[in-house]
C-alpha positions as CSV (number, residue, x, y, z in Angstrom):
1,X,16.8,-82.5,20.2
2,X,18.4,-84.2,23.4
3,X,21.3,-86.7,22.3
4,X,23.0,-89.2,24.2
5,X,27.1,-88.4,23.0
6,X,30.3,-90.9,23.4
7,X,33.9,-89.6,22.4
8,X,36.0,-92.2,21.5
9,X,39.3,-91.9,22.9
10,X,41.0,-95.3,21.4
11,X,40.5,-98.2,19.2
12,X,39.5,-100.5,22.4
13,X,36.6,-98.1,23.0
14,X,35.2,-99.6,19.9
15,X,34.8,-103.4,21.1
16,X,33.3,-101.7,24.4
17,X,30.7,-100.0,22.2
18,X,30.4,-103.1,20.1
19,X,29.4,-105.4,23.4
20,X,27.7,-102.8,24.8
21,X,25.0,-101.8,21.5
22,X,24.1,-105.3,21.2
23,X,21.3,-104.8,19.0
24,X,21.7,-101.2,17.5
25,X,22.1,-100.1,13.5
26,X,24.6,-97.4,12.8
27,X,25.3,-94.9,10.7
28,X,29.0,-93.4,9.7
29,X,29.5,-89.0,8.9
30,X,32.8,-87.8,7.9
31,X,31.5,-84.4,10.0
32,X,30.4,-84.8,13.5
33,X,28.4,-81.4,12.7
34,X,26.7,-82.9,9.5
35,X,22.7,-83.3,10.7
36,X,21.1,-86.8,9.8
37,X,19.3,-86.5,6.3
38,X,18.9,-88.0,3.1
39,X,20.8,-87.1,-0.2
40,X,17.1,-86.2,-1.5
41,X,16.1,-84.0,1.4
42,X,19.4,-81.8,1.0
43,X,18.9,-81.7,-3.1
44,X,15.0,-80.5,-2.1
45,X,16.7,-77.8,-0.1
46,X,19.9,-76.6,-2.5
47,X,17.8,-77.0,-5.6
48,X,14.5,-75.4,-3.9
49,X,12.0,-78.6,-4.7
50,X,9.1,-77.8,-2.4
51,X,7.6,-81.0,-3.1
52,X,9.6,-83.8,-2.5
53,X,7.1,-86.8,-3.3
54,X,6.9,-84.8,-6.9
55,X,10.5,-85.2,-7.4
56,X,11.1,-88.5,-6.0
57,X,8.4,-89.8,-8.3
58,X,10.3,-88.4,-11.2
59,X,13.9,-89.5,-10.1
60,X,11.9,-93.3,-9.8
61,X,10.7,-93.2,-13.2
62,X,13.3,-92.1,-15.4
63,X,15.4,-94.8,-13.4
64,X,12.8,-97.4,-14.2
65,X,12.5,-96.5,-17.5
66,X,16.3,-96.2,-18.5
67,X,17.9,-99.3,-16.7
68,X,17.7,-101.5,-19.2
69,X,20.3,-99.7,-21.4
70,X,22.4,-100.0,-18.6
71,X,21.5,-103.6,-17.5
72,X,19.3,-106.5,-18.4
73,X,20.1,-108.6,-15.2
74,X,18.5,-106.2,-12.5
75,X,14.8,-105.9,-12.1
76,X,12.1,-105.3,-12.5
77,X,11.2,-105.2,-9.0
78,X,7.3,-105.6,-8.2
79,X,7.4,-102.5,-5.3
80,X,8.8,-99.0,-5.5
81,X,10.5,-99.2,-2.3
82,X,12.5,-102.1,-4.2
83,X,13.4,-99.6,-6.7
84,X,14.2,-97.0,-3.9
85,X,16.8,-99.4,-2.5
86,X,18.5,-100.2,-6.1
87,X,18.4,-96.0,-6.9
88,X,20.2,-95.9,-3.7
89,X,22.3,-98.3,-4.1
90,X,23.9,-96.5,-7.2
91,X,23.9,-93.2,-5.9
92,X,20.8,-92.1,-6.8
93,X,19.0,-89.3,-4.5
94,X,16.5,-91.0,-2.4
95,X,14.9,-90.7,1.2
96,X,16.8,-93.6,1.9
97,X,19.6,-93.7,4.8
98,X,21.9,-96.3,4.9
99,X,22.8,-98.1,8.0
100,X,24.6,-100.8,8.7
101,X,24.4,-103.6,11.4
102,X,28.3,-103.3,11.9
103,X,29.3,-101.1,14.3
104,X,33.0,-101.7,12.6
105,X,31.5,-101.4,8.9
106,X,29.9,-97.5,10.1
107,X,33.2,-96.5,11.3
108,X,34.3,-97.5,7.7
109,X,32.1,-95.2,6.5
110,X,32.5,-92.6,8.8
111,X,35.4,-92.1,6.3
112,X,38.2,-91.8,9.1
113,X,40.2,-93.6,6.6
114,X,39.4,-91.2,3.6
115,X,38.3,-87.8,4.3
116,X,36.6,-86.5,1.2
117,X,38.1,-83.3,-0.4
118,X,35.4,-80.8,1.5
119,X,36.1,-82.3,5.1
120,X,40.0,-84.0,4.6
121,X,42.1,-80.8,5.1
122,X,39.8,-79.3,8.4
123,X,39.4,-80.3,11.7
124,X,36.0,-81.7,12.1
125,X,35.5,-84.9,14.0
126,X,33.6,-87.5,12.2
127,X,30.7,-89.8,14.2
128,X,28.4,-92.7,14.3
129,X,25.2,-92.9,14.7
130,X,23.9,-95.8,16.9
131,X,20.1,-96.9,16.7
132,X,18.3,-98.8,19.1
133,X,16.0,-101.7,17.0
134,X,14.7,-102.3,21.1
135,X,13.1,-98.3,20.4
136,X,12.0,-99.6,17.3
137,X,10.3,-102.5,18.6
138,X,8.8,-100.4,21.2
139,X,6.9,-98.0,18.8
140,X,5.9,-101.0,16.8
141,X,4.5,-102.9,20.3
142,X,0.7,-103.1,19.2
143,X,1.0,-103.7,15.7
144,X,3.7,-106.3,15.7
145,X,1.4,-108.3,18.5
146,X,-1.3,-108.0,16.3
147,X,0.3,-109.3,13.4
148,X,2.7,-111.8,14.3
149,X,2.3,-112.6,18.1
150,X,-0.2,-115.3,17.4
151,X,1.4,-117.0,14.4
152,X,2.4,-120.9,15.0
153,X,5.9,-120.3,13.3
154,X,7.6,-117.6,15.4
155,X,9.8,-114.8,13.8
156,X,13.0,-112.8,15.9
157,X,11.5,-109.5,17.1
158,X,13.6,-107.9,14.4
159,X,12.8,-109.7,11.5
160,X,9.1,-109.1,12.7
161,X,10.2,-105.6,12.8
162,X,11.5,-105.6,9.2
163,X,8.7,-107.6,7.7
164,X,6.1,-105.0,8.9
165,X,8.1,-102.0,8.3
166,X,8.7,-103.3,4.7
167,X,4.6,-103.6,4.3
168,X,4.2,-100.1,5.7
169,X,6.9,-98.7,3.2
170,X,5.2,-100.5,0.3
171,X,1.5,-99.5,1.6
172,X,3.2,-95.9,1.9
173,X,4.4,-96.2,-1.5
174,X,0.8,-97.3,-3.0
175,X,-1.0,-94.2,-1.4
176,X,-1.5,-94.9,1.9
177,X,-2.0,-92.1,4.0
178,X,1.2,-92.5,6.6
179,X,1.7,-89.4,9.1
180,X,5.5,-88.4,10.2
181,X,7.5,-91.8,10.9
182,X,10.7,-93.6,10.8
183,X,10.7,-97.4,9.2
184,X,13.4,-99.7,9.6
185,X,13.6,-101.2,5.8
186,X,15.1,-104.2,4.9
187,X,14.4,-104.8,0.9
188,X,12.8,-108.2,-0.3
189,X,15.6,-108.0,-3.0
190,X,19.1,-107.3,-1.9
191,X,22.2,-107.2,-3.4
192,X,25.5,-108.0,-3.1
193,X,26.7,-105.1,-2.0
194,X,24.0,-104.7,0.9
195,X,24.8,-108.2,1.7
196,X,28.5,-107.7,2.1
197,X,27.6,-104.3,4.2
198,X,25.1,-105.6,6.3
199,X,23.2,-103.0,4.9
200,X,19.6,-101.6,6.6
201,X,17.7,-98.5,5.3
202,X,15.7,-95.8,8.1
203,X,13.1,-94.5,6.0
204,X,11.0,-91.3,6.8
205,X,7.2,-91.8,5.6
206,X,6.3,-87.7,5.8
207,X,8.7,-86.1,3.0
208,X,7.0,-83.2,4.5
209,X,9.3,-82.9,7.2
210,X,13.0,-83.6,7.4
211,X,14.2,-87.1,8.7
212,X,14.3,-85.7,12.0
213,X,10.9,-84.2,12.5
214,X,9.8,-87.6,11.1
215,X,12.0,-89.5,13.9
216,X,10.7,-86.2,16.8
217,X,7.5,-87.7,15.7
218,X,8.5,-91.2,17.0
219,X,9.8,-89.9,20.3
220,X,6.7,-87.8,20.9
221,X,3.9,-90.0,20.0
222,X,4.6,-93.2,20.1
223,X,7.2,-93.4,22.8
224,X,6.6,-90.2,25.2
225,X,10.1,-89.5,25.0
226,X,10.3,-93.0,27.4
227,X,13.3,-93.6,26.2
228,X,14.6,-90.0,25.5
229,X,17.6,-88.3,28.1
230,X,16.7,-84.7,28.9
231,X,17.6,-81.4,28.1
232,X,20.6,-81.4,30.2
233,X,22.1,-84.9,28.8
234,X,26.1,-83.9,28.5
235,X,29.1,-85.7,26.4
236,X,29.7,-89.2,28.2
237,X,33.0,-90.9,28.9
238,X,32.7,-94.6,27.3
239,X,33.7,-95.8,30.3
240,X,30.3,-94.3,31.7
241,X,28.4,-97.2,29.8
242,X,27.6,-99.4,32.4
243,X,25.9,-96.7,34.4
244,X,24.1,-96.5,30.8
245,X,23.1,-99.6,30.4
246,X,20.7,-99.4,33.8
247,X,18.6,-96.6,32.6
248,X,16.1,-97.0,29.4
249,X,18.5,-96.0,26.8
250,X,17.5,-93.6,24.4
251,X,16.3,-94.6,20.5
252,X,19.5,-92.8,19.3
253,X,23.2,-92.1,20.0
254,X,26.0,-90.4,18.7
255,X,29.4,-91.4,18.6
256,X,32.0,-88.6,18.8
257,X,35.2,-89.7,16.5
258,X,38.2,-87.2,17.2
259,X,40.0,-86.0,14.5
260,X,43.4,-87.6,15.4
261,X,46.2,-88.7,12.9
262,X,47.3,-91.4,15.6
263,X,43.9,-92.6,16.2
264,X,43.2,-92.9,12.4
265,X,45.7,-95.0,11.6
266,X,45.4,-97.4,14.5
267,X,41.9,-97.7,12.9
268,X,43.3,-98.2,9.9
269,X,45.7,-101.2,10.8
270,X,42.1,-102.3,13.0
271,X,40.0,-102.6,10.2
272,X,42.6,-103.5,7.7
273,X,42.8,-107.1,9.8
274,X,39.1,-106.8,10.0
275,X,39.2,-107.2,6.3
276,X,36.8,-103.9,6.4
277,X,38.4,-102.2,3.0
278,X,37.3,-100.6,0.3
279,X,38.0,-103.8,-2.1
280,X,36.1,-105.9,0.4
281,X,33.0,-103.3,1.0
282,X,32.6,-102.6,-3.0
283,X,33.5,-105.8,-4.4
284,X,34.8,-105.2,-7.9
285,X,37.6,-103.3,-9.9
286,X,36.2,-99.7,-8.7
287,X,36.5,-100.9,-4.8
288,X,40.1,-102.1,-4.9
289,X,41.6,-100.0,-7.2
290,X,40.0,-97.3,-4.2
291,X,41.6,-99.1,-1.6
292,X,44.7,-98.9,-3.3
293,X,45.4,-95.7,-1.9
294,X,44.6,-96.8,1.8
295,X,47.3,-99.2,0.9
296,X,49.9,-96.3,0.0
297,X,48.8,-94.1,2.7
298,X,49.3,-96.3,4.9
299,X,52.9,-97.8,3.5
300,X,54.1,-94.4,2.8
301,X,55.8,-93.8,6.6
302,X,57.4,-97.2,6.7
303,X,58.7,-96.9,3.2
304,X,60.1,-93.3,4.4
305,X,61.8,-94.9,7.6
306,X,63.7,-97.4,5.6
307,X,65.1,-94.7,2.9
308,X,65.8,-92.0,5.7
């Protein structure tokens, strides 16, 4: 799979991205190396499920059936890809991804700030994932015309985009028969926390096939690879994005993060004025009492200075 790369070599990189990926979703991995798939695909392959739907089904209705000893102020939500989004939103395994319309939010949760214990103490560079909605749009073209190009009150392309995806997820979810496919999901019934995150799901239809045999499927049939670089696509300087901007750019990019203790803490002070923290992206007792150590990382060499 051909992929448009970017290393990052400083914090103004970031604002050049962030101009430049105008109307893109993204995606933060601790581990450049880590493939894109869902908590539920890599449970189907360490736990040997060979039927996914099966499982997911299962995972769906004990959660259904057991949230009210946990809370009587969620739910019930009318469509299972409702449910889907509140399972995911507590950790639950799900086909879900979660994306984020932040470019600054992903590189939060890229975990450059916090490396969890199986990445924190190697030398992996962590990345974002940019998606292009404009691709999106694109393999949508004949449906969203026929379903919203004629309507008197007129919608943003991407909020036609979500409100059709949405019906395709809940259609996929009743039955319908839906080949390999990617929808952009945005649920009917948020939360705070996907409010706060500017949260967006990427949904594979086809649990068949891995997330990206679902999104090869895209690419192949519904865009010709139109919007695809070739075989030979190399690493890019960020500097290089202008030339970037005049070609069709692809449906997906990655973003190369270096694994750099002087680049991590200048995005630390960076998002820290952001006000992009733990306490702010998990609002509650559990988020700040997280970003607490952040804080004491981050103190830590100025408190050493001033007792040396």
């Amino acid at each position: 799979m051909s992929v448009y790369t970017y290393r990052i070599k400083n914090v103004t990189d970031f604002f050049l991205i962030s101009q430049k990926f105008e109307n893109y979703v993204f995606r933060g991995q601790q581990n450049a190396n880590w493939s894109l798939e869902s908590k539920l695909e890599r449970d189907g392959r360490q736990f040997g499920f060979s039927n996914l739907e099966i499982y997911e089904r299962l995972i769906l209705n004990k959660f259904k059936t057991n949230l009210n000893l946990f809370s009587h102020s969620v739910g019930p939500f009318t469509e299972d890809v409702d449910w889907l989004a509140l399972v995911q939103h507590h950790g639950g395994p799900t086909r879900l991804l979660d994306f984020t319309q932040s470019l600054f939010i992903a590189l939060h949760f890229a975990d450059v700030i916090e490396k969890s214990d199986s990445v924190q103490n190697q030398e992996f560079d962590a990345a974002i994932w940019a998606f292009n909605l404009d691709g999106f749009n694109q393999a949508n073209e004949s449906e969203l015309y026929r379903d919203y190009g004629r309507k008197l009150v007129r919608m943003s392309p991407n909020d036609q985009l979500f409100d059709h995806n949405y019906k395709m997820a809940v259609r996929c979810f009743r039955g319908g028969m839906f080949g390999p496919n990617i929808l952009v999901v945005r649920p009917r019934l948020g939360n705070q926390r996907l409010l706060i995150q500017q949260g967006i799901f990427l949904m594979p239809t086809d649990l068949n096939e891995s997330f990206l045999q679902n999104l090869q499927e895209i690419e192949n049939t519904k865009l010709g690879n139109d919007l695809m670089g070739t075989d030979d696509i190399q690493e890019n300087r960020v500097e290089d994005l202008e030339g970037f901007l005049g070609i069709k750019r692809p449906i997906y990019t990655k973003i190369l993060i270096p694994n750099s203790k002087e680049l991590r803490n200048d995005i630390m002070l960076m998002l820290g004025k952001m006000n992009i923290t733990d306490a702010t992206m998990f609002p509650g007792l559990d988020g700040f009492a997280k970003s607490l150590r952040n804080d004491l990382e981050f103190f830590e060499p100025i408190y050493r200075n001033q007792t040396e």
